[in-house]
C-alpha positions in Angstrom: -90.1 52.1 -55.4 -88.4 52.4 -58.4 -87.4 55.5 -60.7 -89.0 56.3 -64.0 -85.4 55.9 -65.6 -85.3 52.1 -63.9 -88.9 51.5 -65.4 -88.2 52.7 -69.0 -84.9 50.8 -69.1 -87.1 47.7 -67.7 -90.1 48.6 -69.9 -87.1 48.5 -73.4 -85.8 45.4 -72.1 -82.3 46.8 -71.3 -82.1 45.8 -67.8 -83.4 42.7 -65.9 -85.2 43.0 -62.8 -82.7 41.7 -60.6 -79.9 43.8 -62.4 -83.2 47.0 -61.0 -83.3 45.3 -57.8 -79.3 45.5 -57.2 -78.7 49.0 -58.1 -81.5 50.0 -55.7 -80.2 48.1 -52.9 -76.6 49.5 -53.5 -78.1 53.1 -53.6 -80.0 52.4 -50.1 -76.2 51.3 -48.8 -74.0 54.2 -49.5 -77.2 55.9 -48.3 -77.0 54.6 -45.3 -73.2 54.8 -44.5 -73.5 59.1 -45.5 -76.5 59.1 -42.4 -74.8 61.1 -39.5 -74.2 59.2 -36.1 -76.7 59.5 -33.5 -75.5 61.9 -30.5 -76.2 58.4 -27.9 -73.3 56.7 -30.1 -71.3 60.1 -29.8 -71.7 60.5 -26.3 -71.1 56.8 -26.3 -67.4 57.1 -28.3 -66.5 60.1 -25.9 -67.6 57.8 -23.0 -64.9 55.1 -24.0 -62.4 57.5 -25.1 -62.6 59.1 -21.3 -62.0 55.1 -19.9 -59.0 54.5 -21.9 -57.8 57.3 -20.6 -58.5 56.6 -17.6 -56.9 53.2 -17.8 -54.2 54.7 -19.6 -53.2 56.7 -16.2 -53.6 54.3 -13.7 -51.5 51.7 -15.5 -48.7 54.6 -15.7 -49.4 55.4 -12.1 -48.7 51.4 -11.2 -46.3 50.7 -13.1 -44.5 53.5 -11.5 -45.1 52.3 -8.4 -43.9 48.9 -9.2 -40.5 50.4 -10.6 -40.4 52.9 -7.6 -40.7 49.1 -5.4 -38.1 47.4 -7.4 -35.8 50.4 -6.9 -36.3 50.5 -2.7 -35.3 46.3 -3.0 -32.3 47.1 -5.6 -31.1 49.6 -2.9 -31.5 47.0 -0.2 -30.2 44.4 -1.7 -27.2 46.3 -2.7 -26.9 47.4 1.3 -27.6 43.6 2.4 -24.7 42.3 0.3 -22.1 45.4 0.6 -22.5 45.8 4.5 -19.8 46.4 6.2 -19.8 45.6 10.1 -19.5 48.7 12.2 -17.8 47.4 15.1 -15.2 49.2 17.8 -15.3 51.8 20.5 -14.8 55.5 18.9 -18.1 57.5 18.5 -18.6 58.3 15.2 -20.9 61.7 14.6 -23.1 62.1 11.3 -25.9 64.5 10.8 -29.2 62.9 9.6 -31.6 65.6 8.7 -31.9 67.6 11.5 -30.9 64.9 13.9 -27.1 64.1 14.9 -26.6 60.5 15.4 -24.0 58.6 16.6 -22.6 54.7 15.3 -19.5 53.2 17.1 -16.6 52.5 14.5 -12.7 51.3 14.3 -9.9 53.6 13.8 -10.0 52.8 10.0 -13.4 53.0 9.4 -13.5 56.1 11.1 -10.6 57.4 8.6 -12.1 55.5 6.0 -15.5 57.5 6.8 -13.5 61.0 6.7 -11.7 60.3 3.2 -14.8 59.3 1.5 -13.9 55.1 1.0 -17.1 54.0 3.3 -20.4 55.6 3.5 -23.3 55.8 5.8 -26.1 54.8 4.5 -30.0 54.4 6.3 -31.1 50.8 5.9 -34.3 49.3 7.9 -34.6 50.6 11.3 -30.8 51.9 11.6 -28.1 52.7 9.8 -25.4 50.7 7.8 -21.9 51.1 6.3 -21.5 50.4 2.7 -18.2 50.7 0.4 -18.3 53.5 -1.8 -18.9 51.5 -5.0 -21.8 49.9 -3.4 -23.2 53.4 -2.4 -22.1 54.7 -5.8 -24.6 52.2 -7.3 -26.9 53.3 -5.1 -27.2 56.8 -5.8 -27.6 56.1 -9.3 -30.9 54.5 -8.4 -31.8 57.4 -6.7 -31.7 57.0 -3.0 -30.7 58.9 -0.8 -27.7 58.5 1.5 -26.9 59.8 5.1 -23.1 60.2 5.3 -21.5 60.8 1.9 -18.0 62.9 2.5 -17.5 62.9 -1.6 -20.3 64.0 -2.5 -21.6 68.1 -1.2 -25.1 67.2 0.1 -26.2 70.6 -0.7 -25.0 73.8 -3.0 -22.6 76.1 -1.6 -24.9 78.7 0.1 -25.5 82.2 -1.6 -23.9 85.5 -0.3 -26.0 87.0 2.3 -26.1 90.2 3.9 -23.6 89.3 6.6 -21.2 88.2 4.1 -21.9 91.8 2.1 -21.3 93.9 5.5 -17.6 91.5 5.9 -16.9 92.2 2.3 -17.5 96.4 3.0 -15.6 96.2 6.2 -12.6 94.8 4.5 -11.9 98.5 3.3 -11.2 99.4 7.0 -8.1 97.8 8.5 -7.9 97.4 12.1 -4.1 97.9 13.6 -3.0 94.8 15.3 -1.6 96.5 18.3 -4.7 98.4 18.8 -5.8 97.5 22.2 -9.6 98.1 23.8 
């Protein structure tokens, strides 16, 4: 259906029909593309939205579990190639945890334990000795070693109540020849 201005400008020979027919099907287009979207293809476009998301997180959630693998085999083959061999007859004590454990060493791998050179480090179902660049490199990727003399395995504790009752006490001197 046309309107009365396309019919006087085709009745006064100003326009062709197919010049009518044109404009008309333009004016149904942009029509058309002004038509709001249905709420099916909006509940549709939040539907993908929510799987790319989705997909988003568990490809972040493997690939960091693929980096945190290639890390553990770093750290292993670092302790593979750098081991040292723990062999001789002194008992050498290191805490692990809560747990004391014991590896039998040489005279200079003890000394080289106590100055900080070598380092104790857990590796399969025991424990290994590893130079200290090798551990170095290891603590960079973020594992965690057992014996590490240079390096304070925790913060210097903060002053408790014992150490505020010593600190008070100091203003009272005891005699040394005072005898109980």
């Amino acid at each position: 259906m046309r309107n009365p201005l396309q019919e006087q400008l085709l009745k006064a020979g100003l326009a062709k029909k197919n010049q009518v027919d044109a404009a008309a099907r333009e004016l149904e287009r942009q029509r058309d593309g002004k038509k709001k979207p249905s709420t099916a293809h909006i509940s549709a476009q939040a539907l993908q939205a929510e799987r790319v998301e989705r997909d988003r997180a568990l490809a972040a959630e493997r690939n960091a579990q693929a980096r945190a693998k290639e890390l553990q085999a770093q750290v292993r083959q670092i302790v593979e190639n750098h081991k040292v061999r723990g062999d001789g007859d002194i008992a050498y004590r290191y805490v692990d945890g809560d747990k004391i454990r014991e590896m039998l060493v040489s005279e200079a791998q003890r000394r080289q334990l106590a100055k900080g050179a070598l380092v104790i480090v857990r590796h399969d179902p025991g424990y290994a000795l590893i130079p200290r660049s090798a551990a170095d490199s290891i603590h960079e990727r973020g594992a965690k070693l057992v014996v590490d003399h240079a390096r304070p395995a925790v913060a210097a504790p903060s002053p408790t109540a014992a150490d505020e009752d010593a600190e008070y006490y100091k203003k009272f001197v005891v005699p040394d020849d005072l005898i109980w």
